[in-house]
Structure formats: C-alpha cells, structure tokens
C-alpha positions in Angstrom: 108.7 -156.1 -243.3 108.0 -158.5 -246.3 111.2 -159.7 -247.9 110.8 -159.6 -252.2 111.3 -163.2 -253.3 114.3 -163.2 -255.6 113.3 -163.7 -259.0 114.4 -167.6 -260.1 117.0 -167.4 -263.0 116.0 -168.8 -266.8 117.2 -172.3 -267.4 116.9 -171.1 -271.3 119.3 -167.9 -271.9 118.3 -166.5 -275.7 121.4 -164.3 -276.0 123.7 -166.5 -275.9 122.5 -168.9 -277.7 122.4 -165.6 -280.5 126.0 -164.9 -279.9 127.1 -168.7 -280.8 124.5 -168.3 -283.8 126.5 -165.4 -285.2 130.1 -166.3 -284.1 129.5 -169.6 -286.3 127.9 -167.4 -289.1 131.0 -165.1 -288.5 133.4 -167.3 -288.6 131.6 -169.2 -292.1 131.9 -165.5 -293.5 135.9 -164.8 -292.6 136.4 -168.8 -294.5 134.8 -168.0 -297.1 136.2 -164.6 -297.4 139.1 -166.4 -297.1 139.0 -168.9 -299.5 138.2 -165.9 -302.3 141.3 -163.8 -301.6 143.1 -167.4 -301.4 141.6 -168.0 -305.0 141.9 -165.0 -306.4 145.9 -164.9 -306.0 146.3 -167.8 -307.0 147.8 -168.3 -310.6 144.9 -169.3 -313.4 145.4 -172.9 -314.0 143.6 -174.6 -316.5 140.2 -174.8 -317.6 140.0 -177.9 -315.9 141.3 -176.4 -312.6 139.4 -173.4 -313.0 135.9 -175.1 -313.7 136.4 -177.3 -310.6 137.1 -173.7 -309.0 133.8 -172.4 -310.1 132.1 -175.6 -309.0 133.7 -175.3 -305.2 132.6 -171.3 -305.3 129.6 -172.4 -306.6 128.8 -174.8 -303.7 130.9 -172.3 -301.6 127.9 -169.5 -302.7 125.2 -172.3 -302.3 126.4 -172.9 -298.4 126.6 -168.9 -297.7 122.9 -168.9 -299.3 122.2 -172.1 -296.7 124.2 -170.2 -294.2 122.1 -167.0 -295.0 119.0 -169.0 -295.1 119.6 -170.9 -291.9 120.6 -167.3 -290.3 117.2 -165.7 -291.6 115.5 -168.6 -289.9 117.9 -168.1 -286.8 116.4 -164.7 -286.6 112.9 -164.8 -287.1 113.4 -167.9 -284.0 115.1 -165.4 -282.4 112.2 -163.1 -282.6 109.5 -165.7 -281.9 112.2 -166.7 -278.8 112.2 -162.9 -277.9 108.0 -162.7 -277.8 107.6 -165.8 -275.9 110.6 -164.6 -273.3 108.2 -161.1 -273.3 105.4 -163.1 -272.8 107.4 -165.1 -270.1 108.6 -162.2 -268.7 105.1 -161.0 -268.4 103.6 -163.7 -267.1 106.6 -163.8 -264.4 105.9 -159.7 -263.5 102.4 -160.9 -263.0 103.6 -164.1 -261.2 105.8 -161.9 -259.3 103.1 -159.4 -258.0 101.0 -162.3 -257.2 103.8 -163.4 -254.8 104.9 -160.1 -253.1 100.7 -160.1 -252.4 100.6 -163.3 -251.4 103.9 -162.9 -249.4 102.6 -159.7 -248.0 99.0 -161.7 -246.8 101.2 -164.3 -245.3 102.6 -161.2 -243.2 99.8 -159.8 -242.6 98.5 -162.9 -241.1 101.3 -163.8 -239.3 101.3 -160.5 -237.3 97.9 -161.2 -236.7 98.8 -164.7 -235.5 101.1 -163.0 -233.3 98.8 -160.3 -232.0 96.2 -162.9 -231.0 98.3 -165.0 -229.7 99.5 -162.3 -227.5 95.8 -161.6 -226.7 95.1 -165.3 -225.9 97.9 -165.3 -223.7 96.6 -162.2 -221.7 92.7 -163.5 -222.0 94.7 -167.1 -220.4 96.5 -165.1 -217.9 93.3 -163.3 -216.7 91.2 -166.5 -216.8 94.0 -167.6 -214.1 93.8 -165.3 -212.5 90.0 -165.1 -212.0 90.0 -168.6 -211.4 92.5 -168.1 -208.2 90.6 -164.9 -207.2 87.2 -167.3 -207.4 89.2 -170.1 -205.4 89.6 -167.6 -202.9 86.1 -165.6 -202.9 84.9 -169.9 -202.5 86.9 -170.5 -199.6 85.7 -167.3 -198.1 82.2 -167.9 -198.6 82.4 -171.8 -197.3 84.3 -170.0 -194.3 81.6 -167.6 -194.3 79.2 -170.4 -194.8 80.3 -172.1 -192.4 80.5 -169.5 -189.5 76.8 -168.7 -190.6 75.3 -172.2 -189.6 77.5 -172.3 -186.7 75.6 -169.0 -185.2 72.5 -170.5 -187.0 72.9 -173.1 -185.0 73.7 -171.0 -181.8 70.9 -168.5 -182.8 68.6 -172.2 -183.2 69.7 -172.9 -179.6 69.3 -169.6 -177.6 66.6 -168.9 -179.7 65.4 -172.7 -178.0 66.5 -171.3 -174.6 64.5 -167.8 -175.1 61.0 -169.8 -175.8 61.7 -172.0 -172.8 62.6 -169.2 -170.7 59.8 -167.1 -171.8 57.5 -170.1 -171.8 58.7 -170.2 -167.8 58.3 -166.4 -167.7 55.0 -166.4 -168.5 53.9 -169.2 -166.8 55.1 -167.5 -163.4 53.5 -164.5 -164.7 50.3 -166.2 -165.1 51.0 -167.5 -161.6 51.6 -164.2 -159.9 48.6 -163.0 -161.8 46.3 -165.6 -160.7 47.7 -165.0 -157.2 47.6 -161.0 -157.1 43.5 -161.8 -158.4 42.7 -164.3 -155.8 44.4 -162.0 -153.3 42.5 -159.0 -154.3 39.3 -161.4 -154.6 40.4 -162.3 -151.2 40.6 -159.1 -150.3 37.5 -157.5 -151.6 35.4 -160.7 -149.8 36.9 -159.7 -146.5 36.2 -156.3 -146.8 32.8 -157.3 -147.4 32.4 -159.4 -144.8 33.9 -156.6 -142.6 31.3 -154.4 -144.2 28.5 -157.0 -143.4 29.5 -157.6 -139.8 29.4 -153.3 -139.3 25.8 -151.7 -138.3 23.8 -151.0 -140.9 23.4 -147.2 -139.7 26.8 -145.7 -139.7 27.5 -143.1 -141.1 30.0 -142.7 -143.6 31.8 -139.7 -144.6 34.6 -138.3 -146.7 36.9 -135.8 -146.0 37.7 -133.4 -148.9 41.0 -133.7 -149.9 43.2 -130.9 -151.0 43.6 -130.9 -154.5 47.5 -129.8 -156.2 48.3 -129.4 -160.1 50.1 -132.6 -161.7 54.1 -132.1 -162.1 54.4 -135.5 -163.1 53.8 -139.1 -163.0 50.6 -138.8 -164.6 48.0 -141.6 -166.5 45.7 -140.9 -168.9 42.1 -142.8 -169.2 39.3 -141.8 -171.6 35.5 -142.7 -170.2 33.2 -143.1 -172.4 29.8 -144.8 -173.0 30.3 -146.5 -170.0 33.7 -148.1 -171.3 37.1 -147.2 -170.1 40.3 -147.5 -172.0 44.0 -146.4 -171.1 45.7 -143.1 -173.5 49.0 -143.4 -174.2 49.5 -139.9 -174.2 54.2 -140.2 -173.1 54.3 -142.7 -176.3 51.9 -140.0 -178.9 54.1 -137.3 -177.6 57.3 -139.1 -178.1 56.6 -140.6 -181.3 55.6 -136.3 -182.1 59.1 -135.4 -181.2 60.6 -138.1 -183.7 58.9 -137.1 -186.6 59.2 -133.4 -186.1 62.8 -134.0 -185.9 63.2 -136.4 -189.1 61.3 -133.5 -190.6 63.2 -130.4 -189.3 63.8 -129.1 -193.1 60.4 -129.4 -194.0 59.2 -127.7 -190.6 61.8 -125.0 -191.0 60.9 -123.5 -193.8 57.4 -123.4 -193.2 55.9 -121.2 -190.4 53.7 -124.1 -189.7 53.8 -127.8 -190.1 50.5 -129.7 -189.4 51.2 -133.9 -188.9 49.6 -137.1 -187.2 51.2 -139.9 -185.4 49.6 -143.6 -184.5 47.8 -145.7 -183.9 49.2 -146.8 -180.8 47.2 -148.7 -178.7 44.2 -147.7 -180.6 44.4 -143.6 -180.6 46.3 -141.5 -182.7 47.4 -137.8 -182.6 47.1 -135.2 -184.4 49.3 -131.7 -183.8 50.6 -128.6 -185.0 54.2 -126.7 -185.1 55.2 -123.4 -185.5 57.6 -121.5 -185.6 59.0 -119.2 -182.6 61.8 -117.0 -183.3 62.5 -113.1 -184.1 62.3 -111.5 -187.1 65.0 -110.4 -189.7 65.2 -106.6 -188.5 64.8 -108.3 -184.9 67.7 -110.7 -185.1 70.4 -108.1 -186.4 69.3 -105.9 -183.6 69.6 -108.2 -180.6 72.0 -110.4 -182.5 70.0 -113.8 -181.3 68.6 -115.6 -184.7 67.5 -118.4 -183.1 64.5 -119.8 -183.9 62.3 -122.5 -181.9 59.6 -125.0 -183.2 56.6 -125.6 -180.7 54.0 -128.0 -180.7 50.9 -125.5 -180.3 48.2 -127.8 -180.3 47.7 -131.6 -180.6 44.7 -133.8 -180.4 43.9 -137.2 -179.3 41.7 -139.6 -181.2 40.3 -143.3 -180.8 41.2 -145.5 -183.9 39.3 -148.5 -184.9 41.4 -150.3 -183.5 41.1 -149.3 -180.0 40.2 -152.1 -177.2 38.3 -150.7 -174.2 36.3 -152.7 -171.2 33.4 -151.6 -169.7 32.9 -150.7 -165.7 31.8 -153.8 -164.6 35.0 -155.4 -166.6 37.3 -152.6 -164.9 36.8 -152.9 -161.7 36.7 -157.0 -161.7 40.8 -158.3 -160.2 43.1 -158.7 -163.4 41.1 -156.0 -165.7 43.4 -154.0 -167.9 42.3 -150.9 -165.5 43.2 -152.3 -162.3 46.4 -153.7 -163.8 47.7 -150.5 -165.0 47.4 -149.0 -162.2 48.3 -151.8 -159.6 51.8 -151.4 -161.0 51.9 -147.4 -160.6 54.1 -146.3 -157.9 52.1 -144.6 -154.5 51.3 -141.1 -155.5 50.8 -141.4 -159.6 47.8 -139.0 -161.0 45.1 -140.8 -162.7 43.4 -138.4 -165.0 40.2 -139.8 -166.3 38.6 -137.4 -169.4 34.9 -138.1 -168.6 31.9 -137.6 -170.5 28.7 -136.8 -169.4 27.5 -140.4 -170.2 29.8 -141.9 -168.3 29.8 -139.8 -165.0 27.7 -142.9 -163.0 30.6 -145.4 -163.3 33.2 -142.8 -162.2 33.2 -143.3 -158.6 34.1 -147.3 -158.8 36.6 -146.6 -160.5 37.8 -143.4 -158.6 37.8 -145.8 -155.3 39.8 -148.3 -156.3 42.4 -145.9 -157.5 42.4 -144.0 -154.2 42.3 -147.0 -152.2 45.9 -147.8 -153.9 46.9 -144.3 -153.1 46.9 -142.7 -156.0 45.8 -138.9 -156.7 42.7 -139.2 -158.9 41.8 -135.9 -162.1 38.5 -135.7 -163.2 38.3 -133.6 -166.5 35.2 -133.5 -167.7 34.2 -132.8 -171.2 31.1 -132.2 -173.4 29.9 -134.5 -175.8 31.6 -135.2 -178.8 34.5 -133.1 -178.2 38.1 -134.2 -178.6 40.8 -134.5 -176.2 43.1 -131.6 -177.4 46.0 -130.1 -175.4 48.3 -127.0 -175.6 50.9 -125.4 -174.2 48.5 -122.5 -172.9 45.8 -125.3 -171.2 45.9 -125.8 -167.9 47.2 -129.0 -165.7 44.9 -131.5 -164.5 44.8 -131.0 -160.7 44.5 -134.1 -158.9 42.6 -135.4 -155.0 
C-alpha cells in the first residue's frame, strides 16, 4: 500500500501573526483607557495644564485613529493573507492529489518491476534449464552420432565383404553352370554318338506308364505358341492367402470378395471368396457359428511382363526350362497346360523331363481359354 506523503508545514503562519496584531492593538486600547480614567481623576489644573491635556488626548485620539487605521489595514492584509493562504491551500490539495497519483504510479510500477522481475527470473531459470537439457540431448546425439558412423562404417565393410563374397558366389555359380552345360553338352554328344554307332533299324518302343493323381511336389509350365514359360502358381496362391487375411473385415461382411494378386514373374491371379458357414436359424440349432472363407475360383494370367523361350531355347543345356527342373528332386510332377498350337514341341520337352525322372501332366486346353482352378476341378495326373 501507498503511504500519503505528510503534508510540509507553512514557513508563514497568518494566525499568529493576527494574534500579536491585536494583542498590541489591545494593549494600545487598555493605555489609553488608562490614561483617561488617570486624567479624569485627576484634580483640574489650570488652563495651561489642561490645554496641554487636550493636546496629549488630542494626539492620544490621533494615534488610536493611526492605531485604528493601521488595524483596518491589518485586516484587510489579513484577508488578502487569508485568500492567498486559500489559494495556497488549493493549489497544495491539488499538489497533494498530484502526489498520492503520482505516488500511487510509482507503486504501481514498482510492483510491476517486481512482477517482471520475478518473471525474468523464471523465463532465466527455464533458459537454464533448456540449455542443460540441450547440453544433454547434444551429447546424446554426438554419442548417437558417433555409434551411427561406427556401424556405418561396419555396415560400409560387411556391406564390402557381402559384394566380394557374392562377387565369389556368382562367379562359382557361373562356374558350376558352365560345367553342369558342358556336362550335359557332353552328355547329349555321347548319347548321340551311342545313337549313331546303333543299327539304323531297331525298333524303339515305349512302355505306357501308369499314371497316379499329383499329391504334391508339383511345377507348373504354360505352352504356348511354341514358347514355354514357368507359372508360379505356390507364390500366386500364397500371396492370395496374404491379402485375404489383411482383408478379413472386408471379406467378412460380404458373402463374396472378388481380388487379384501379381505380377510375379510375369502372370497374375485373379480369385474369388466366399463365404461357408450356417445360417442364423442353423447356428442356434447346432450351436456351431463358425463360418469359413474359400477361394472358389482363381485364374491365371500372363502379364506384359512375362519372359518366356521358345522350344529350341528350352531344350538347349542352361535354358530357364532345363534349369528349373534340373534342380527338382527325383519324382516332382511337371504339369505343362498345352495348347493346341503347341502340341508338336511337347514331346522334347516331355523327354528331357522324364529322362531326369520326373512324372510328366499334360493338360491340354482350347484356344484362348484361361488357366482357372477350383476346389471342385480335378488333379493333374502325372506318367
């Protein structure tokens, strides 16, 4: 709280300087007063005596008329005295009020010093302490930094190792090509010459072997316009489940979902789910509400993208063909979908397959229809 400045005293006081003013006026009064009852009991003297008298009253009247004079002057100073003090005391009110205001302002700012000192002192203390939390969050980083060009570094150097490696890798896979197609090249020219040194008029026969469904280890081929190229039909299928599964809401609530998968390795697949499962009434009644999702039909189709070789190309050592299925363990199905223009070229490539013993599927098909599979179809059976 403000404290009122305490008003500064008068150097100039008018009352008493009006008491003085009439206790000398008083006092000129009791004298003269005094002097007249002194006179008048007093014994007449003579003339002389008594015309001096009149003289010393008459000057005695002429100072009380001075007296009364100077008195009537006193007062009307006194008035003037007693405006100007008003007009003083005024002017001090005024001066007074302009000081408690100006007091007050000096408070006012004063607690505001205070206050934003305070809040300088907090905005300081936080600056501090974002300044050590920043010292810290640096350090981290530079640690963090500097773990991050150390395994850069590392990564740089494995990463090194890994080409070099692969670099060997390949180059002993290039080698163990070359030498599996020189063998089979090898091979193939021995078998000719075999062939060469027989009589030209045996006879040559095949006995029919005994055909069984495929259970599994099965590869798919699509011949065509005298080209052959490999279907990855395990990879379609898988890459079906995947997406059925990230989309099990969607397939759920409708009673049938219709979606495509690929390219991969130039075909893609399209297929279709529905739902399997009792109904409402059905479900209370048996108490099983489960309900399954099928893949009902799906179909297989080349992309633009797809690289195929031709027969000649296939059945040459080191084609894509006899690669595939050089690396197929002893008793894998080969099912080739054939169409009618391609049934010449079938038999090369039915040979080779056989003489690597592997079970050989022919499924023909009609022109211009798609390679399409269901649950109801039936299972390639392989010789």
């Amino acid at each position: 709280m403000s404290r009122r400045a305490q008003r500064p005293e008068l150097e100039f006081g008018s009352d008493s300087f009006l008491d003085v003013v009439c206790n000398i006026v008083g006092i000129l009064i009791i004298l003269i007063v005094v002097v007249g009852v002194k006179v008048d009991r007093q014994p007449k003297v003579a003339d002389e005596g008594a015309a001096k008298l009149a003289v010393r009253s008459a000057d005695q009247a002429d100072l009380i008329a001075a007296h009364q004079k100077a008195l009537d002057e006193l007062r009307i100073s006194e008035q003037q005295i007693a405006g100007q003090l008003a007009a003083l005391h005024s002017d001090d009110e005024k001066a007074m009020v302009q000081i408690q205001q100006t007091l007050e302002a000096q408070e006012l700012a004063r607690q505001k010093l205070e206050s934003d000192q305070k809040k300088s002192e907090r905005l300081r203390k936080q600056m501090s302490d974002l300044e050590s939390d920043r010292n810290v969050i640096s350090a981290r980083v530079a640690l963090l930094q500097k773990a991050l060009n150390n395994k850069s570094r590392d990564a740089l150097k494995l990463g090194q190792i890994l080409a070099k490696v692969t670099a060997t890798e390949q180059q002993l896979d290039d080698q163990l090509q070359a030498t599996v197609v020189e063998t089979q090249r090898l091979q193939e020219v021995l078998e000719n010459t075999k062939q060469a040194a027989l009589p030209s008029d045996r006879l040559q026969h095949r006995l029919s072997p005994v055909t069984k469904p495929v259970e599994k280890g099965e590869l798919h081929f699509r011949v065509s316009k005298g080209r052959i190229s490999e279907i990855p039909l395990e990879e379609l299928l898988e890459r079906l489940k995947d997406q059925v599964l990230s989309r099990r809401t969607t397939v759920m609530r409708l009673s049938q979902f219709d979606g495509m998968v690929g390219p991969v390795r130039g075909y893609t697949m399209t297929y279709t789910v529905e739902k399997d499962g009792p109904t409402t009434l059905e479900a209370l009644q048996n108490g099983d509400g489960r309900t399954r999702v099928n893949v009902s039909r799906w179909k297989i189709d080349p992309d633009p993208s797809l690289t195929d070789e031709s027969f000649a190309e296939a059945v040459r050592p080191g084609s894509r063909y006899r690669q595939r299925i050089e690396t197929s363990v002893p008793d894998t199905v080969v099912t080739m979908w054939i169409y009618p223009d391609s049934f010449k070229g079938f038999g090369a490539l039915r040979e080779i397959a056989h003489g690597l013993q592997l079970r050989v599927a022919a499924r023909p098909l009609p022109a211009g229809t798609p390679i399409v599979g269901s649950p109801s179809g039936s299972r390639s059976t392989a010789q």
